[in-house]
py3Dmol code that shows the C-alpha trace and the ligand (Angstrom):
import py3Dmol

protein = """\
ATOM      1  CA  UNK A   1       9.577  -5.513  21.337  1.00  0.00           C
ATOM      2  CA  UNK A   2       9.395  -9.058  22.238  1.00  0.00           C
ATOM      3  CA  UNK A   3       9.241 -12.305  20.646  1.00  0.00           C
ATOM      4  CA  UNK A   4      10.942 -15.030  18.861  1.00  0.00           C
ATOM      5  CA  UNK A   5       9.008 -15.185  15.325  1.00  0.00           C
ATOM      6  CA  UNK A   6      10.878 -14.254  12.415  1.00  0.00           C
ATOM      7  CA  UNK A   7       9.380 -13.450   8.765  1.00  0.00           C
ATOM      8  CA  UNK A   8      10.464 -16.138   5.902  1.00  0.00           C
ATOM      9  CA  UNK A   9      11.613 -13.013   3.759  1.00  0.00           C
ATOM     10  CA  UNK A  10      14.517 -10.760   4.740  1.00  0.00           C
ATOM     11  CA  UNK A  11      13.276  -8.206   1.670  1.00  0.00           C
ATOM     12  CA  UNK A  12       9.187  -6.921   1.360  1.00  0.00           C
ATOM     13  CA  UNK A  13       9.219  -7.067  -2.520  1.00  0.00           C
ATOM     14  CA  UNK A  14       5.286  -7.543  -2.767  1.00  0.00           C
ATOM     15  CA  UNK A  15       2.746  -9.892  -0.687  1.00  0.00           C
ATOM     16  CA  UNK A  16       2.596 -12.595  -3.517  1.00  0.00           C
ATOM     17  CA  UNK A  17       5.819 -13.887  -1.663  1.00  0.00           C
ATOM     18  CA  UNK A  18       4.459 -13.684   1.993  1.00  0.00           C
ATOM     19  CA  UNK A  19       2.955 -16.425   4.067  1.00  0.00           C
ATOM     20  CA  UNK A  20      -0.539 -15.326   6.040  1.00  0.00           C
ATOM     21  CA  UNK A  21       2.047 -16.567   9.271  1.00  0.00           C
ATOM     22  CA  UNK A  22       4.709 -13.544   8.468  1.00  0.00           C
ATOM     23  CA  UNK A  23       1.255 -10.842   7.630  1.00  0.00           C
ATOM     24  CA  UNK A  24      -0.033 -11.590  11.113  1.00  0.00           C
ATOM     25  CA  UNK A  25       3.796 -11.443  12.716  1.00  0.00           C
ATOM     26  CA  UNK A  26       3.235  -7.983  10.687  1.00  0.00           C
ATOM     27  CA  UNK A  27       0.269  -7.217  12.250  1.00  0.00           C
ATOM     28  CA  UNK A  28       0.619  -8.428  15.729  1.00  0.00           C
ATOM     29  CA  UNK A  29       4.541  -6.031  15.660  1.00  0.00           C
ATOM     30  CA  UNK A  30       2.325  -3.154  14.358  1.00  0.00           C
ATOM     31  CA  UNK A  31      -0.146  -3.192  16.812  1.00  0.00           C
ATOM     32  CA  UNK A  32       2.635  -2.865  19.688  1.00  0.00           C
ATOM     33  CA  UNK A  33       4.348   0.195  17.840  1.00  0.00           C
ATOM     34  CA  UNK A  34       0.418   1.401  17.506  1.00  0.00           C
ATOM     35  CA  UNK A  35       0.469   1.532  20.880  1.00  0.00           C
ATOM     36  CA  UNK A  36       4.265   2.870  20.805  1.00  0.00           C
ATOM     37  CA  UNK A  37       3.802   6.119  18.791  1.00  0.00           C
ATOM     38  CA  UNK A  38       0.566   6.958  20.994  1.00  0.00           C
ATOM     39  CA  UNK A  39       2.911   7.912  23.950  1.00  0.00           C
ATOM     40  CA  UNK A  40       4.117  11.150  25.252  1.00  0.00           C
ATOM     41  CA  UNK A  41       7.644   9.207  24.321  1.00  0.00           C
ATOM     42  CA  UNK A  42       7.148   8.064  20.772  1.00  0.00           C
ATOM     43  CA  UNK A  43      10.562   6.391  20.183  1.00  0.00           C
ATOM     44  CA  UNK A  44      12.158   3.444  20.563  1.00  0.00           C
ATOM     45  CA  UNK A  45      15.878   2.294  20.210  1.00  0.00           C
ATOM     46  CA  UNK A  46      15.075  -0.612  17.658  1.00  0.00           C
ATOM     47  CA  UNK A  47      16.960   0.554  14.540  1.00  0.00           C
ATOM     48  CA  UNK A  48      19.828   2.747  16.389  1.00  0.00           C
ATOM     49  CA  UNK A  49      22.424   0.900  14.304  1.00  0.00           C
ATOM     50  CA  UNK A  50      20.598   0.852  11.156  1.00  0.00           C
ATOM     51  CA  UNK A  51      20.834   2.961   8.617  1.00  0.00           C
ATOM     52  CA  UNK A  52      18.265   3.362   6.021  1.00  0.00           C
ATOM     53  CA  UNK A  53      18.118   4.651   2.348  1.00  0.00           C
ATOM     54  CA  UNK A  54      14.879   5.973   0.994  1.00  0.00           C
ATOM     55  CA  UNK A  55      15.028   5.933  -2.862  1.00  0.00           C
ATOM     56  CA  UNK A  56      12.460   7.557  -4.338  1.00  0.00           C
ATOM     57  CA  UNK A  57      12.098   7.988  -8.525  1.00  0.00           C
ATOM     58  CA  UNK A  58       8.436   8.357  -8.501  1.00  0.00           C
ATOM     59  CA  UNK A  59       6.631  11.350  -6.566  1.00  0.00           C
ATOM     60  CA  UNK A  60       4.949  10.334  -3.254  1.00  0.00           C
ATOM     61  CA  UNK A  61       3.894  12.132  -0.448  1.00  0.00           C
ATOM     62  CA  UNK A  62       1.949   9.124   2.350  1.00  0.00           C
ATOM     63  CA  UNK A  63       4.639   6.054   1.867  1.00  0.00           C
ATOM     64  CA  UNK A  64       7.457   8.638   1.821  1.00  0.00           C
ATOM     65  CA  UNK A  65       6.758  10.516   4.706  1.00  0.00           C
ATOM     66  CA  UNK A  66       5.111   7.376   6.625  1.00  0.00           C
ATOM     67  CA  UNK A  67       8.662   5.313   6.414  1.00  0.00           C
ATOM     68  CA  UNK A  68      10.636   8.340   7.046  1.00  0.00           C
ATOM     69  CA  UNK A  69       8.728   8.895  10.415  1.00  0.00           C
ATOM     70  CA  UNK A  70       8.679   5.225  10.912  1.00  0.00           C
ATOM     71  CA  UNK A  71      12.680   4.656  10.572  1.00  0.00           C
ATOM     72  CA  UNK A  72      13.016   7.866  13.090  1.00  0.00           C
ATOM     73  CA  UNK A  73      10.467   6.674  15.653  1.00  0.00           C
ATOM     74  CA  UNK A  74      12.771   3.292  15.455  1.00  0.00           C
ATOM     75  CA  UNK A  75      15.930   5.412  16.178  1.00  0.00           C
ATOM     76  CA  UNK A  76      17.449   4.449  12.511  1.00  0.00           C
ATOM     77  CA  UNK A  77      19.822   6.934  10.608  1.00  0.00           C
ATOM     78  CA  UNK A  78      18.135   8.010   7.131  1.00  0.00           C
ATOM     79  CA  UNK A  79      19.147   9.279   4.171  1.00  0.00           C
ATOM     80  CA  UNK A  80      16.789  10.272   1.626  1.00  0.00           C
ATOM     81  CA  UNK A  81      17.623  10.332  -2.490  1.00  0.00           C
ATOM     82  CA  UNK A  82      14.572  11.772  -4.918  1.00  0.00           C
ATOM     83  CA  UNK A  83      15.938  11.037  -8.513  1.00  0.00           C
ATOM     84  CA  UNK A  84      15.215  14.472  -9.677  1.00  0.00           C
ATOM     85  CA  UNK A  85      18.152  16.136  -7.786  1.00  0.00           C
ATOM     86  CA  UNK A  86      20.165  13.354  -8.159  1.00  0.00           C
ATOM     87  CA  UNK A  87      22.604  11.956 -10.642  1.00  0.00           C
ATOM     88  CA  UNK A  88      19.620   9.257 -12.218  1.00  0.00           C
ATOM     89  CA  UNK A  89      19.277  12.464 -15.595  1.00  0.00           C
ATOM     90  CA  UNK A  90      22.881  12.106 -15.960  1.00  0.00           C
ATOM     91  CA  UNK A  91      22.362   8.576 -17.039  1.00  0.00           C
ATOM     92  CA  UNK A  92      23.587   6.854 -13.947  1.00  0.00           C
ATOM     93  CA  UNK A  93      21.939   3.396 -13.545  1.00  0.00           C
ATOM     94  CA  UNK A  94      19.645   1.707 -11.126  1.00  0.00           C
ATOM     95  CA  UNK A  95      22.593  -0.746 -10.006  1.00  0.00           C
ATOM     96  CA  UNK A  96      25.008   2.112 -10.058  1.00  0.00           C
ATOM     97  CA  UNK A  97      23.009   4.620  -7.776  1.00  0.00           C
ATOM     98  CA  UNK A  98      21.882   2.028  -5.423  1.00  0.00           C
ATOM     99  CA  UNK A  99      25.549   0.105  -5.069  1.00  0.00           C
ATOM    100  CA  UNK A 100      27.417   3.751  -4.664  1.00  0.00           C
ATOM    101  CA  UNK A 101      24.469   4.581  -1.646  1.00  0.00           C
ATOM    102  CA  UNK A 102      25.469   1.466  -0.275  1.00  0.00           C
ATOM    103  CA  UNK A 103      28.849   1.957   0.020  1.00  0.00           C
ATOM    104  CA  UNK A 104      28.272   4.884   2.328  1.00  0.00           C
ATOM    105  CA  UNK A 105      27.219   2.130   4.788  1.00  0.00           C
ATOM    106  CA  UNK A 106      23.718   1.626   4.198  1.00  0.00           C
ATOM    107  CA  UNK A 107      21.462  -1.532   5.680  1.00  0.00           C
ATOM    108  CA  UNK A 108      18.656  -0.968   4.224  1.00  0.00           C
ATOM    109  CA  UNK A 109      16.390   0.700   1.188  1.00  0.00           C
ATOM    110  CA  UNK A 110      13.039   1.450   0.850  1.00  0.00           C
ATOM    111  CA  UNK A 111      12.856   2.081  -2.823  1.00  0.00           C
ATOM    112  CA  UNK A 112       9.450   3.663  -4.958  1.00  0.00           C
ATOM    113  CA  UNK A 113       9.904   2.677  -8.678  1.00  0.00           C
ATOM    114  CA  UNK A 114       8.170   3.054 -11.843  1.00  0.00           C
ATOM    115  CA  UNK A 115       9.601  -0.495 -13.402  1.00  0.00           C
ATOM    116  CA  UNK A 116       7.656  -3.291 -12.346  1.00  0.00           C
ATOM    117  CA  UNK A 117       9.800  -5.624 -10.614  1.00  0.00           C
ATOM    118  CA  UNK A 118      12.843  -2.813 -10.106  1.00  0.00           C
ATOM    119  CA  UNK A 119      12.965  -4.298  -6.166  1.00  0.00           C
ATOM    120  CA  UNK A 120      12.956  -7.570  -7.435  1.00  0.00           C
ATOM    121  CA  UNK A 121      16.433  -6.721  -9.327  1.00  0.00           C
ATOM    122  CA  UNK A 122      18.296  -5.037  -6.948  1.00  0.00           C
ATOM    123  CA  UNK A 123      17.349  -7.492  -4.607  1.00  0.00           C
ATOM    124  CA  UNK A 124      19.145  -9.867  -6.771  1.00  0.00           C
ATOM    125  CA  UNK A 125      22.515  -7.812  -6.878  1.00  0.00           C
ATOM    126  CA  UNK A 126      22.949  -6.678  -3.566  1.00  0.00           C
ATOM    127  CA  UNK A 127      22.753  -7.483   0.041  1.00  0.00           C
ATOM    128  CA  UNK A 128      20.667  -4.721   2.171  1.00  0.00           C
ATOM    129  CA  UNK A 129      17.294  -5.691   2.858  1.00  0.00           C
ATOM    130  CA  UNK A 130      14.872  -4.112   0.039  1.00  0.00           C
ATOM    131  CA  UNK A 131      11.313  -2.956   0.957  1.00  0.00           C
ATOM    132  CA  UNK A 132       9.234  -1.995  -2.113  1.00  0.00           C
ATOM    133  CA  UNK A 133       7.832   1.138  -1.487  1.00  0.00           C
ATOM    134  CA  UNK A 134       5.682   0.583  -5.099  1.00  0.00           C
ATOM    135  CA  UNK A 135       6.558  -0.603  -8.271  1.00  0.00           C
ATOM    136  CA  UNK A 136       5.405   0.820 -11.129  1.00  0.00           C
ATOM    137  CA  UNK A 137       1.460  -1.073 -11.552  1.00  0.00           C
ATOM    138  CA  UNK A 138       2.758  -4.202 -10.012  1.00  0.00           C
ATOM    139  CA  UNK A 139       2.503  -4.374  -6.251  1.00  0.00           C
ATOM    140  CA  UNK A 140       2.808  -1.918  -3.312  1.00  0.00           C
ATOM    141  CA  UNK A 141       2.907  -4.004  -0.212  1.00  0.00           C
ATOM    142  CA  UNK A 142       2.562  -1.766   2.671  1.00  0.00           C
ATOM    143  CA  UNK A 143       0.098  -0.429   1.316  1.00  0.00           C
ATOM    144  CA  UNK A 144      -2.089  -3.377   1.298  1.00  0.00           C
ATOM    145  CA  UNK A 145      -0.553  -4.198   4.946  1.00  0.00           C
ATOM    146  CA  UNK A 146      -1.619  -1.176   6.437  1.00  0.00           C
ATOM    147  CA  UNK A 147      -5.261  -1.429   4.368  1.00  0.00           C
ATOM    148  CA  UNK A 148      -5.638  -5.061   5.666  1.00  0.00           C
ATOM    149  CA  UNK A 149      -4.704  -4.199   9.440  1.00  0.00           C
ATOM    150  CA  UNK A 150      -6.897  -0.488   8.793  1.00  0.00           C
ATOM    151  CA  UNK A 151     -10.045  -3.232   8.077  1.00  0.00           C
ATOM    152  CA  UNK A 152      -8.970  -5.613  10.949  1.00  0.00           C
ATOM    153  CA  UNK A 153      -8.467  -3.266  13.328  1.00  0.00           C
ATOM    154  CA  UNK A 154     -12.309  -1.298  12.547  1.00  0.00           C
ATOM    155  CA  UNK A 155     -14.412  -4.644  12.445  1.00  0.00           C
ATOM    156  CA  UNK A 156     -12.306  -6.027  15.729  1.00  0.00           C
ATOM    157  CA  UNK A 157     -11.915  -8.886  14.326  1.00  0.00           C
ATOM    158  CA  UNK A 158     -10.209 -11.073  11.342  1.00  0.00           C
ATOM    159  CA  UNK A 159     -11.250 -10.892   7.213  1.00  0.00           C
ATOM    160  CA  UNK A 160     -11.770 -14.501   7.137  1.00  0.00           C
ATOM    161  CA  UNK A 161     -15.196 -14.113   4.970  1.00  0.00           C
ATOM    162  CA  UNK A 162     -15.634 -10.849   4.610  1.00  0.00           C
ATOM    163  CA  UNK A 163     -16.598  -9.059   1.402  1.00  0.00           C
ATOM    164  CA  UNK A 164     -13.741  -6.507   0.360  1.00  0.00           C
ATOM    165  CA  UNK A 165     -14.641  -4.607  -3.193  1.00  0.00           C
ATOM    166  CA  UNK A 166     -11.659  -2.690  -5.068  1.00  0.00           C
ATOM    167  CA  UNK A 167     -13.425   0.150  -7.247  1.00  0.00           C
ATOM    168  CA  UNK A 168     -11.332   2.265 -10.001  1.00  0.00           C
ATOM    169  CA  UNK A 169      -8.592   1.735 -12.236  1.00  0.00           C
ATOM    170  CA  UNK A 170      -7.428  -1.915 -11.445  1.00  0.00           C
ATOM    171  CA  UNK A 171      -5.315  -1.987 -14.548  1.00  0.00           C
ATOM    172  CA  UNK A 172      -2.830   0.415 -13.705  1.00  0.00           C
ATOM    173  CA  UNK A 173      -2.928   0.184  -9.664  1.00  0.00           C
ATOM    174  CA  UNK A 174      -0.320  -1.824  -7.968  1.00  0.00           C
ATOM    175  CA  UNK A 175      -2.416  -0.996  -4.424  1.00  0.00           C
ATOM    176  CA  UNK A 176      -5.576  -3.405  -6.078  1.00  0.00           C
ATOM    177  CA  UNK A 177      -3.151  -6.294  -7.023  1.00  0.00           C
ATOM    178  CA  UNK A 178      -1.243  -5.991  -3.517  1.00  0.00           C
ATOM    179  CA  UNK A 179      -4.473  -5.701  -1.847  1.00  0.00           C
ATOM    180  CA  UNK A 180      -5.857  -8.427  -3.800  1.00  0.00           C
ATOM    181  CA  UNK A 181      -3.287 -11.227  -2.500  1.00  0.00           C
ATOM    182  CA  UNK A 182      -3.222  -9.677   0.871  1.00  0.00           C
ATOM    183  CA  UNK A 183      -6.751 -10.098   1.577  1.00  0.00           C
ATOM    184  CA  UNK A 184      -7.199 -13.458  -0.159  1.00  0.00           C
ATOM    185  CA  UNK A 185      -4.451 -14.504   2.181  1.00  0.00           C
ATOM    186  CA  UNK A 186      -6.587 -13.519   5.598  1.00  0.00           C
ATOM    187  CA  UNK A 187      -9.530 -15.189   4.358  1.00  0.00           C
ATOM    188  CA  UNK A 188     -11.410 -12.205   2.553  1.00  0.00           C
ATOM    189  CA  UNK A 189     -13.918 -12.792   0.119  1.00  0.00           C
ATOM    190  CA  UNK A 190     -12.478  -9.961  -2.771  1.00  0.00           C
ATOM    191  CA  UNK A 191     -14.250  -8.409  -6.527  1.00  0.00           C
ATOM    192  CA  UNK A 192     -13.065  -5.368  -8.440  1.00  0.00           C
ATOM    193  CA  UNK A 193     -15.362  -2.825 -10.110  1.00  0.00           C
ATOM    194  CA  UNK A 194     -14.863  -0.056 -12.778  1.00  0.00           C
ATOM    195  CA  UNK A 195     -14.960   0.272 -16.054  1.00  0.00           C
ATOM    196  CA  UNK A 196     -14.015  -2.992 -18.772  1.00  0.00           C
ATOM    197  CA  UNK A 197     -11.537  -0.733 -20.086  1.00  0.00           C
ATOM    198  CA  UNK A 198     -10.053  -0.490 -16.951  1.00  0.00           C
ATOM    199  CA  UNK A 199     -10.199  -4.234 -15.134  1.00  0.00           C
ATOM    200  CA  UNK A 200      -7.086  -6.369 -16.681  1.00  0.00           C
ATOM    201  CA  UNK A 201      -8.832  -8.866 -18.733  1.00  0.00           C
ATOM    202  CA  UNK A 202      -7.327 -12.110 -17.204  1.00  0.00           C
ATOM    203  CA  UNK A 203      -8.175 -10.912 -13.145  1.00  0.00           C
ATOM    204  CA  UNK A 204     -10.888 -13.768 -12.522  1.00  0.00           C
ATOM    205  CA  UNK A 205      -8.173 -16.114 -12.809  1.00  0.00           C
ATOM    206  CA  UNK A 206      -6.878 -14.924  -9.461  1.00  0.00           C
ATOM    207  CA  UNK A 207     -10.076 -15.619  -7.630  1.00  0.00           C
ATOM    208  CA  UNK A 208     -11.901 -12.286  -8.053  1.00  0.00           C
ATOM    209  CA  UNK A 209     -15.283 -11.485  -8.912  1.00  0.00           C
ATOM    210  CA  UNK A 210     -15.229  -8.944 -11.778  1.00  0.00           C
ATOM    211  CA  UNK A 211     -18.087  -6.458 -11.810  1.00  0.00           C
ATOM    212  CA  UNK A 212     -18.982  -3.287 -14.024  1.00  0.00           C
ATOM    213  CA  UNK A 213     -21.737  -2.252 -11.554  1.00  0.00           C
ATOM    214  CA  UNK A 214     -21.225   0.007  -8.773  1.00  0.00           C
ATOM    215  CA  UNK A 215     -24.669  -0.007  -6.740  1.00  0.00           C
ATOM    216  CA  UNK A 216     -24.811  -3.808  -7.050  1.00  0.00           C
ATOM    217  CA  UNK A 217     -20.721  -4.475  -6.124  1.00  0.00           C
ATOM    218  CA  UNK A 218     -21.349  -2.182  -3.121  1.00  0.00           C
ATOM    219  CA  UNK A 219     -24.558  -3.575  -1.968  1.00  0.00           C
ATOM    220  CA  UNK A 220     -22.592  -6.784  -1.688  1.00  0.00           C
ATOM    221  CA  UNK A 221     -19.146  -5.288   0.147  1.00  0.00           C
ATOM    222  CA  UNK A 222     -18.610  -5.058   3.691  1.00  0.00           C
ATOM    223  CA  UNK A 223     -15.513  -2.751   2.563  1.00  0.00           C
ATOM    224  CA  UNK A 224     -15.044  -0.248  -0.774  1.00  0.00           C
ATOM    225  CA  UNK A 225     -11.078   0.233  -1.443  1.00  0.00           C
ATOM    226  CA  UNK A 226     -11.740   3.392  -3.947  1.00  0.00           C
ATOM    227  CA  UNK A 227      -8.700   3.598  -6.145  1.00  0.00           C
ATOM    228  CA  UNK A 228      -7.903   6.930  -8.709  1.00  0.00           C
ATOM    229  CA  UNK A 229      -7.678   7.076 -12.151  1.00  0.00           C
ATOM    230  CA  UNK A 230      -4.183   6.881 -12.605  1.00  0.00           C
ATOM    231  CA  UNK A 231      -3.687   9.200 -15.474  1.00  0.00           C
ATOM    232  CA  UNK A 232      -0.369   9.232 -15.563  1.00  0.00           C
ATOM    233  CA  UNK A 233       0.372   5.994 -16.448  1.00  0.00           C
ATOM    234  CA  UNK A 234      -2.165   5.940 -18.959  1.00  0.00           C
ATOM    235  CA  UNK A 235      -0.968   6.497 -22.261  1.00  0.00           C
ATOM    236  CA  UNK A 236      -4.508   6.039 -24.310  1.00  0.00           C
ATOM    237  CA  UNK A 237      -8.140   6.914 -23.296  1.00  0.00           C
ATOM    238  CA  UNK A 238      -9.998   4.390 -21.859  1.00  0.00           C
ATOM    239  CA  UNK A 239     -13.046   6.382 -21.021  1.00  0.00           C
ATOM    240  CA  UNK A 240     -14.811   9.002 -22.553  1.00  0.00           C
ATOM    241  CA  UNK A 241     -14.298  11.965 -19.774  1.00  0.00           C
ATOM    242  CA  UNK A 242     -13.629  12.181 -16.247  1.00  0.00           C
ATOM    243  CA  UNK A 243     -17.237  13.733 -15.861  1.00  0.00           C
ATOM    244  CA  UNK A 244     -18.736  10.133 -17.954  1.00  0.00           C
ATOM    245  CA  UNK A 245     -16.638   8.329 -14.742  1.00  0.00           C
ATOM    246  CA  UNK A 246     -18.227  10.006 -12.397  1.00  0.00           C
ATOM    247  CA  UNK A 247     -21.538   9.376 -13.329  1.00  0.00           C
ATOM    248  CA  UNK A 248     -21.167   5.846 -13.879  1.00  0.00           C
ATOM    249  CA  UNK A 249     -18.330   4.745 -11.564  1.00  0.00           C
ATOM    250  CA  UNK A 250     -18.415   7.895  -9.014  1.00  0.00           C
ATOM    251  CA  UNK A 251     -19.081   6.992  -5.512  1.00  0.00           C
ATOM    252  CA  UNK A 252     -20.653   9.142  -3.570  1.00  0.00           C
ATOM    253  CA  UNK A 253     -22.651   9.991  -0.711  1.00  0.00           C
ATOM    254  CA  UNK A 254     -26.611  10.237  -1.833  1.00  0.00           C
ATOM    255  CA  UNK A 255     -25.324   5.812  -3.340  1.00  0.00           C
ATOM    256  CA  UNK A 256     -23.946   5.144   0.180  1.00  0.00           C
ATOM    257  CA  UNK A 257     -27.445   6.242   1.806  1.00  0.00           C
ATOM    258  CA  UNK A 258     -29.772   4.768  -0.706  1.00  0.00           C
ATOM    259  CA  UNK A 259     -27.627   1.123   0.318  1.00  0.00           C
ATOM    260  CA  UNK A 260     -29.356  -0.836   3.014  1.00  0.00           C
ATOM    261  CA  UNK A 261     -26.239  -1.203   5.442  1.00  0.00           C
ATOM    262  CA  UNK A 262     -23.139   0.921   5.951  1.00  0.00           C
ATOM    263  CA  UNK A 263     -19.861  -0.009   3.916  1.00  0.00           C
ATOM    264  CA  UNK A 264     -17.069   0.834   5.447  1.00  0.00           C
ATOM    265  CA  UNK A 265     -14.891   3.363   3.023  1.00  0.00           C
ATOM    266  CA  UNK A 266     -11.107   3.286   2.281  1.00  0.00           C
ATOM    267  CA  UNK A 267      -8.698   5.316   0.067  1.00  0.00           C
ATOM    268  CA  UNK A 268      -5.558   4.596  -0.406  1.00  0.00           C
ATOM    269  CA  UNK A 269      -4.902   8.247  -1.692  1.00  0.00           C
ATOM    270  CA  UNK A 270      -3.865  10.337  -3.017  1.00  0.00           C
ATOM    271  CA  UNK A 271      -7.740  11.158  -3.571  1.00  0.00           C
ATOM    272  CA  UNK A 272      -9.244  12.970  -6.474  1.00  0.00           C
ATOM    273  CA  UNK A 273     -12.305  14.844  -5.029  1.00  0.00           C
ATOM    274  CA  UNK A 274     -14.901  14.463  -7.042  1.00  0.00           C
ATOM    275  CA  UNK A 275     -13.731  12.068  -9.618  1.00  0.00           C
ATOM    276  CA  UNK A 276     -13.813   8.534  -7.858  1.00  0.00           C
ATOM    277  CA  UNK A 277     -15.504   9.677  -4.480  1.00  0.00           C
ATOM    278  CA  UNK A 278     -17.444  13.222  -3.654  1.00  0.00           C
ATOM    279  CA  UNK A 279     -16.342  15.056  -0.078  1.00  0.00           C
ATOM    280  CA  UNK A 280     -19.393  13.882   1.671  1.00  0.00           C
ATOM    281  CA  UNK A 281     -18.175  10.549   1.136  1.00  0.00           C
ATOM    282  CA  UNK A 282     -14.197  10.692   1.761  1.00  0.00           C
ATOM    283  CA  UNK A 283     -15.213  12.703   4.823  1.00  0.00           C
ATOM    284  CA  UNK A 284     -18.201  10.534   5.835  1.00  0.00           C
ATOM    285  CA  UNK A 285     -18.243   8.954   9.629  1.00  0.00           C
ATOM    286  CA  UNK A 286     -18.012   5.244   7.988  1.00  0.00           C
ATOM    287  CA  UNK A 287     -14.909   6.599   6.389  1.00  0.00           C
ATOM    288  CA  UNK A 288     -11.266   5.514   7.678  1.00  0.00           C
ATOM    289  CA  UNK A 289      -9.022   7.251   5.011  1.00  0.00           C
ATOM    290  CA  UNK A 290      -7.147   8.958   7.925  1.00  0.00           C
ATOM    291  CA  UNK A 291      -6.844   5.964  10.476  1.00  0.00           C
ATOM    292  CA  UNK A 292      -5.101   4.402   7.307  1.00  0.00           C
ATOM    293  CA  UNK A 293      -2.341   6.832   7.249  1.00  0.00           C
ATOM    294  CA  UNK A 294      -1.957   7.003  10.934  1.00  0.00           C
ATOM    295  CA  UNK A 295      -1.693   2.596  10.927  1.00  0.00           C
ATOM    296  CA  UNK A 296       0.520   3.033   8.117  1.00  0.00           C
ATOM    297  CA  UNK A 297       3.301   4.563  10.431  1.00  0.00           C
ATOM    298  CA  UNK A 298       3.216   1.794  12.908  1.00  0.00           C
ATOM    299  CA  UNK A 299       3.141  -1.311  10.015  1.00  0.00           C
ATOM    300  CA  UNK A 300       5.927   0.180   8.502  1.00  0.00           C
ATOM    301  CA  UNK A 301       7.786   0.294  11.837  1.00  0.00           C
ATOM    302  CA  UNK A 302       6.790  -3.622  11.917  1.00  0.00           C
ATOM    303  CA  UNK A 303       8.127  -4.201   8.139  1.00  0.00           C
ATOM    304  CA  UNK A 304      11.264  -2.270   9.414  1.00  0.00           C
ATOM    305  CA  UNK A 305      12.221  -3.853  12.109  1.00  0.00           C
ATOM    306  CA  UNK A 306      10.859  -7.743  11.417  1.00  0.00           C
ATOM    307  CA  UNK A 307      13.642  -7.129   8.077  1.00  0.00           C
ATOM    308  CA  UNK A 308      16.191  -5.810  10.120  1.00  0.00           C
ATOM    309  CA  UNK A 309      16.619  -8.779  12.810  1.00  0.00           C
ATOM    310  CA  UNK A 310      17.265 -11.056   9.151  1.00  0.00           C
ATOM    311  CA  UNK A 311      20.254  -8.334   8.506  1.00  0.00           C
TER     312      UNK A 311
END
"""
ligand_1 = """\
8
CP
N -0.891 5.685 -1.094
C 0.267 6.135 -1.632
O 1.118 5.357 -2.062
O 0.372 7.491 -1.628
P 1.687 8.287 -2.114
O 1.808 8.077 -3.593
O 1.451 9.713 -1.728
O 2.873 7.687 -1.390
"""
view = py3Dmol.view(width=600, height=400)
view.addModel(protein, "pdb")
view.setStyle({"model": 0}, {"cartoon": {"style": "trace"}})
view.addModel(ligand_1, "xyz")
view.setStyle({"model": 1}, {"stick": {}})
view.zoomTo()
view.show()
């Protein structure tokens, strides 16, 4: 890799904290390794000295495996900890686990969370470079990297004035608040739609239009970020049934038709068929749920190695 530019942050805790400069040094790294991880040869040296913890206490399956193939198509050394086979149920704490996995030697930890602001901490007491790999509701910022440069990458061009919706559960999704100050930060015209129940009641305040209606909030959106219920994180009802949010807040392919342009559909996953988009939709040819996971390799590579030259 080439290049002089450094980020202003030597830890990815969210995007509230990064500059639209260090998101496009993001962007323009990513878009090499793109290129990268497209060759017969898909690794580089990088990271050969680095070695990398991956601490996750909250199931994943997309961020975990995307950083573990990133660090490894960098050339890092990883070691991977999932709290339930470790010593976290024998009532080891946060600060404990993560300054004994240090000890071993370790540069670096990508760490998934379910305490807002967990990164933020450890960051705080010690001195490996932290990327939040999503904390709790509060932000997940390679996720809204990779959605951003997804979006950037399919119009050719960059979000300055374009119309990004975020539909679902905004309350409890740290991907809609990430996303939110990512695309503000490139320019992007952003509103979130769902249910009242569901949108945190203060949101406007960050310079989002709030909407409760589906056909009219995608008529306007050049984009549709489709978010899940988050269930598990929800510890009263805020809707009637899953079947009432379908009807109302579903999208799905017969809406997408009956618009009078295309919108351009992303998922952040994981996706609940049926529920917040039907098949025919997910699966649709103005879908890019899968180019999504594929960019999110090569950001992460940029996120890894941009943090490791501030070692
Ligand atoms: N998008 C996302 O964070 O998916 P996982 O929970 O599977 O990592």
């Amino acid at each position: 890799m080439s290049g002089t530019q450094q980020l202003s942050t030597k830890h990815l805790l969210g995007i509230k904290n990064l500059t639209a400069a260090d998101i496009r040094l993001i962007f323009d790294t990513a878009k090499e390794f793109k290129e990268v991880i497209n060759r017969p040869i898909k690794k580089v040296p990088s990271l050969r000295d680095i070695t990398v913890a991956n601490l996750f206490f909250e199931s994943s399956t997309r961020t975990r495996v995307s950083f573990e193939l990133a660090e490894k198509r960098l050339s890092a050394d990883t070691v991977n900890f999932s709290a339930s086979t470790s010593s976290v149920g024998k009532g080891e704490t946060l600060l404990d686990t993560v300054n004994n996995i240090l000890a071993m030697k370790v540069d670096m930890v990508v760490m998934r969370h379910p305490a807002p602001g967990a990164p933020h901490f450890l960051a705080n007491h010690i001195d490996a470079n932290i990327i939040n790999a999503g904390d709790g509701t509060h932000e997940h910022p390679t996720q809204a990297l990779l959605d951003a440069y997804s979006m950037e990458e399919y119009f050719g061009e960059s979000l300055e004035g374009k119309k990004v919706a975020i539909f679902g559960d905004i309350l409890h999704s740290r991907v809609a608040l990430s996303n939110i100050f990512c695309l503000q930060k490139l320019g992007a015209e952003v509103t979130v739609c769902g249910p009242p129940t569901l949108i945190p009641q203060h949101i406007g305040a960050l310079g989002v239009g709030v909407s409760h209606d589906v056909r009219k909030t995608l008529q306007w959106c050049d984009v549709a970020n489709v978010l899940r219920i988050q269930l598990e994180r929800q510890d009263i009802k805020y809707f009637p049934s899953l079947r009432e949010y379908t009807l109302y807040y579903g999208i799905n392919k017969a809406l997408l038709d009956s618009l009078d342009k295309p919108v351009l559909i992303m998922h952040p996953g994981p996706i609940n068929r049926g529920v917040e988009i039907d098949s025919d939709a997910a699966d649709s040819s103005h879908s890019i749920i899968l180019q999504q996971v594929e960019n999110g390799v090569a950001v992460r590579m940029a996120v890894l190695y941009l943090l490791a030259a501030l070692k």
